[in-house]
C-alpha positions in Angstrom: -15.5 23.6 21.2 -15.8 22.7 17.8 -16.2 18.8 16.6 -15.6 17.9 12.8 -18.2 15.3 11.3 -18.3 13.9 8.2 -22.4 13.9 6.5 -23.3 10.5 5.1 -21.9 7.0 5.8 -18.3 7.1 5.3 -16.5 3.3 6.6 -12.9 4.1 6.6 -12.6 7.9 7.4 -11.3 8.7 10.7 -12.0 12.6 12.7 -9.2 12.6 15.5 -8.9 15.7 16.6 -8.6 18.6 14.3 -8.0 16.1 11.1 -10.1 14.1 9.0 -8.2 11.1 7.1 -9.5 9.3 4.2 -8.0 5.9 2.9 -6.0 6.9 -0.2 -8.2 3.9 -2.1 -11.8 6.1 -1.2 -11.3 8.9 -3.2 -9.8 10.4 -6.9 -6.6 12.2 -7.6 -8.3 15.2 -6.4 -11.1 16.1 -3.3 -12.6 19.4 -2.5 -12.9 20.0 1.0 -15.5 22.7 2.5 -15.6 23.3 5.9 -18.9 24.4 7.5 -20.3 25.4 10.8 -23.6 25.6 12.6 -27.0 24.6 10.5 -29.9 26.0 8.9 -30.0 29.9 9.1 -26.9 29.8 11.2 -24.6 27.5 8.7 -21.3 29.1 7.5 -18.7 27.9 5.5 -15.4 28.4 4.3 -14.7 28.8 0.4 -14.0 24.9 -1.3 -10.8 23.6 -1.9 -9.5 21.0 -3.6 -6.4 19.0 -2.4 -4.6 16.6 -4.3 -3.3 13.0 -3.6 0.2 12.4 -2.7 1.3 10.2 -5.3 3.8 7.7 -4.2 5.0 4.8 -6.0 5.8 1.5 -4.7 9.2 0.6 -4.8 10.4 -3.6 -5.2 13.2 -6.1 -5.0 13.3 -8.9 -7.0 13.0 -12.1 -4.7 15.6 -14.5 -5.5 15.5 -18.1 -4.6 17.5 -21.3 -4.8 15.1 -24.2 -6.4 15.9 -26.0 -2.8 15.2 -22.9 -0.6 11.3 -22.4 0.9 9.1 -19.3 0.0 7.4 -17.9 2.8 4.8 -14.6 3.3 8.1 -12.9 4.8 9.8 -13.0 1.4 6.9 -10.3 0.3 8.1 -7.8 2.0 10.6 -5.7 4.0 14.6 -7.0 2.6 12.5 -8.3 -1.3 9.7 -8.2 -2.9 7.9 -4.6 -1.5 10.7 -3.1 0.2 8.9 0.7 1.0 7.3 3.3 -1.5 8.1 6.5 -3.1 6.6 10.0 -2.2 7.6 12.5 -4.1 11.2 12.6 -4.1 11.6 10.7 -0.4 12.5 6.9 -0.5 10.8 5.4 2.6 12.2 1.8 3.4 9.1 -0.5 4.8 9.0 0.6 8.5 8.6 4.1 7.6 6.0 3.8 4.5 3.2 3.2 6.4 2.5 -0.6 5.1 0.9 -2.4 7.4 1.1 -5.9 5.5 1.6 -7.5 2.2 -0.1 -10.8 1.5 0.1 -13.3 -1.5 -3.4 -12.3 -3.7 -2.9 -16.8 -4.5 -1.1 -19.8 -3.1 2.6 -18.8 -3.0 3.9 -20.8 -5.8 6.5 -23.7 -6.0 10.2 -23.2 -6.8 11.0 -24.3 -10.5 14.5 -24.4 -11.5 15.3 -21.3 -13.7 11.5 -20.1 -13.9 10.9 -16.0 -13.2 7.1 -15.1 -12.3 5.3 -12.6 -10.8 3.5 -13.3 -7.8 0.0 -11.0 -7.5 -0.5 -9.3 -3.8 -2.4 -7.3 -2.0 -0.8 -3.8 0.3 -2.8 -3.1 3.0 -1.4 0.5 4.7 -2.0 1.9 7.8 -4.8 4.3 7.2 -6.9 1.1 5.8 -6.7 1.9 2.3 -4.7 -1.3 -0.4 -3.6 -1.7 -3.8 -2.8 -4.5 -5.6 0.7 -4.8 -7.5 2.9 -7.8 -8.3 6.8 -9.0 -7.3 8.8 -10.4 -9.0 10.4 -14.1 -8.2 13.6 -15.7 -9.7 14.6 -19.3 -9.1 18.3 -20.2 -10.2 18.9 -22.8 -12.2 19.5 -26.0 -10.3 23.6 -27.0 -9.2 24.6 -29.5 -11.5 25.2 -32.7 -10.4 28.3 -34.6 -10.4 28.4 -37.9 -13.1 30.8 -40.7 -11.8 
């Protein structure tokens, strides 16, 4: 029975099985591939290839708040803020895009009455590799109040 191995120290890349996966963030648009087998006098190997990323872009929701309402973590992601990604022409919503989490890169800011910014975080996916991006909050003007 064969076993695949990766040469050098590699954190990150995962054998299972017949597959080798390597975080998105580890390596360029582009990787060549070569598989051997055996060593020394005995080592064969297959011609190189190179295989290309899957680009994907993530896709976002503008989160919109009343100056009253609370901003939580939760608002990052799923129903605003990242909602899923991209790849090639498939739209995956966030359970399917292989996101494991989406955290605030700062302290979550304060709601200001009529004030847009964009709020820096981190997406961590499932095979370990991240990116950083930014989402977008709104805060509606405040209710006017009523003079006597």
């Amino acid at each position: 029975m064969d076993t695949w191995t990766v040469e050098g120290n590699h954190p990150g890349v995962k054998v299972t099985g017949g597959s080798i996966e390597v975080p998105a963030d580890k390596v360029g648009d582009s990787v060549t591939v070569t598989a051997k087998v055996g060593e020394g006098d005995l080592e064969n190997s297959t011609n190189s290839a190179a295989y290309s990323k899957q680009a994907h872009t993530v896709r976002k929701t503008d989160i919109i708040k009343k100056p009253t309402d609370t901003l939580s973590g939760e608002d990052l992601h799923t129903k605003t803020g990242v909602v899923g990604v991209t790849v090639g022409t498939e739209e995956k919503d966030y359970a399917s895009s292989n996101i494991h989490s989406v955290t605030s890169k700062e302290q979550l800011p304060s709601l200001t009455a009529g004030s847009t910014q964009d709020i820096p975080v981190t997406i961590t996916y499932t095979d370990g590799s991240s990116e950083d991006t930014t989402v977008k909050l709104k805060v509606t003007k405040a209710a006017p109040t009523a003079q006597p």
